[in-house]
C-alpha atoms as one frame of an Amber mdcrd trajectory, in Angstrom:
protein
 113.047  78.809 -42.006 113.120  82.284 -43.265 111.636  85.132 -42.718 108.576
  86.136 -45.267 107.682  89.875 -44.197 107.521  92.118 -41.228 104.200  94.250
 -40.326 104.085  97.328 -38.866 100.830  99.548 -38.628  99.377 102.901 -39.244
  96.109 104.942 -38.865  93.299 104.767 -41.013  94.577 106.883 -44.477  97.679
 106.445 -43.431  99.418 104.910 -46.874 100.567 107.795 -48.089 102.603 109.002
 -45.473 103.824 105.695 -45.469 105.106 105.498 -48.838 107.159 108.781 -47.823
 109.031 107.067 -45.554 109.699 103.104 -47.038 109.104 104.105 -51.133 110.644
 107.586 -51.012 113.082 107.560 -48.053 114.145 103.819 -48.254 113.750 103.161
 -51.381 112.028 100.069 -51.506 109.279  99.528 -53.987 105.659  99.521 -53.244
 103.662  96.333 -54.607 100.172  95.811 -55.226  98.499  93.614 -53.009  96.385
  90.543 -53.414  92.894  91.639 -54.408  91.688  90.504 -51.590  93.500  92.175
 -49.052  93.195  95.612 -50.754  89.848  96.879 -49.070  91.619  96.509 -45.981
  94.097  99.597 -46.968  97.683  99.532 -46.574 100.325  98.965 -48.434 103.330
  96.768 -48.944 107.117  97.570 -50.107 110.077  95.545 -50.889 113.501  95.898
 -51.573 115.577  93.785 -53.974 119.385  93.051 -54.903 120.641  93.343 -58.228
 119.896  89.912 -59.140 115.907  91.051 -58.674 115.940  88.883 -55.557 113.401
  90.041 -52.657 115.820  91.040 -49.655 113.356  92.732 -47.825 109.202  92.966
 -47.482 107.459  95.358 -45.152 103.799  94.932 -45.256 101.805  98.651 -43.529
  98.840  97.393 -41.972  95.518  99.671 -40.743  94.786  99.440 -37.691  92.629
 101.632 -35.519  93.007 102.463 -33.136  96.334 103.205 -33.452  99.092 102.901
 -31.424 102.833 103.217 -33.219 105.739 100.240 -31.867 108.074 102.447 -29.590
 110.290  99.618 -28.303 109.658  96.726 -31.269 111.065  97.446 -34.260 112.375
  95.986 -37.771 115.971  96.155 -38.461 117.279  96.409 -42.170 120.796  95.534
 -43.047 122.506  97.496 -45.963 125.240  96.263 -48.425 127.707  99.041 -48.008
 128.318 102.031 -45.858 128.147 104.264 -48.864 123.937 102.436 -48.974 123.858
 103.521 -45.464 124.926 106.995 -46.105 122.633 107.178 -48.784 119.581 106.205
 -47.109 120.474 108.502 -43.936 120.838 111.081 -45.905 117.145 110.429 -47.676
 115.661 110.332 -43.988 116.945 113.686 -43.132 116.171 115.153 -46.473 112.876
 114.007 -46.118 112.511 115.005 -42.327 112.805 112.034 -40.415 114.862 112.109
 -37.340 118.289 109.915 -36.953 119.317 108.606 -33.868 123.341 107.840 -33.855
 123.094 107.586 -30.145 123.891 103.568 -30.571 126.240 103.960 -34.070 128.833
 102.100 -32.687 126.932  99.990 -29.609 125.879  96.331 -31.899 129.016  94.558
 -32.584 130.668  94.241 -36.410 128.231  96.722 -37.271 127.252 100.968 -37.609
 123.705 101.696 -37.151 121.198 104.351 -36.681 117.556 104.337 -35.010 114.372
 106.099 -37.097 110.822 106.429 -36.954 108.850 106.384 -39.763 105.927 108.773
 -40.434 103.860 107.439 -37.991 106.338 107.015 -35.303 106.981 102.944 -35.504
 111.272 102.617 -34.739 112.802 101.096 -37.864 116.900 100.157 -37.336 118.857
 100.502 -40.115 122.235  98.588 -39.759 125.151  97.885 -42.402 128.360  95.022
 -41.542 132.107  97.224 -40.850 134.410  95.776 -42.936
C-alpha cells in the first residue's frame, strides 16, 4: 500500500490563493485535472524528484461551507536541509507564518508547522543527518 494523494479544502474561488501557497511557496506543480472533475473547482499539485517520479500529490478540494483542518494536517518530507531552508524561506517571503515551536520535538528530524492560505496546518519535515 501507498499512499495516492492527500485532500485538503478551501472556499468556493479559492484556487488561486491556493496556488500561492503549494505552486508558488512549495513549489510543487499544479496539474490539470480529469475533465470530469474540473466543474467541481479546485486544483491539484505535485511534486517530483529528479528522476520525474511523483513524491508528492495534494489535491484542493471546494467545499462550502468551509471550515479549514486546525489539528489534521499533511506532513511533507524534504531531501535536504538546504530544501527545507529554501521552502521556509518561500513561506515567509510570501507571508505565511512559520511555527519552529516543535523544530527539534519529532525524533531524527527538524520541522516547522504552516498554514496555507486558507488556514489548513501543513508540516514540513526534512531527516538530520
Amino acid at each position: 500500500m501507498r499512499l495516492h494523494h492527500v485532500q485538503v479544502a478551501c472556499p468556493p474561488g479559492g484556487e488561486d490563493v491556493a496556488r500561492r501557497f503549494y505552486a508558488e511557496a512549495l513549489a510543487m506543480t499544479e496539474v490539470d485535472k480529469p475533465e470530469d472533475l474540473r466543474a467541481r473547482g479546485g486544483a491539484w499539485f505535485r511534486a517530483h524528484d529528479e528522476h520525474g517520479v511523483v513524491t508528492a500529490e495534494v489535491h484542493v478540494g471546494v467545499e462550502d461551507p468551509f471550515v479549514p483542518a486546525r489539528k489534521a494536517h499533511l506532513a511533507l518530507v524534504l531531501d535536504s536541509l538546504a530544501h527545507f531552508q529554501a521552502v521556509a524561506s518561500r513561506l515567509t517571503l510570501g507571508g505565511f507564518d512559520l511555527d519552529l515551536s516543535q523544530r527539534h520535538t519529532f525524533p531524527g528530524h527538524e520541522r516547522l508547522h504552516t498554514h496555507d492560505g486558507h488556514g489548513n496546518r501543513i508540516e514540513i519535515l526534512v531527516q538530520r543527518v
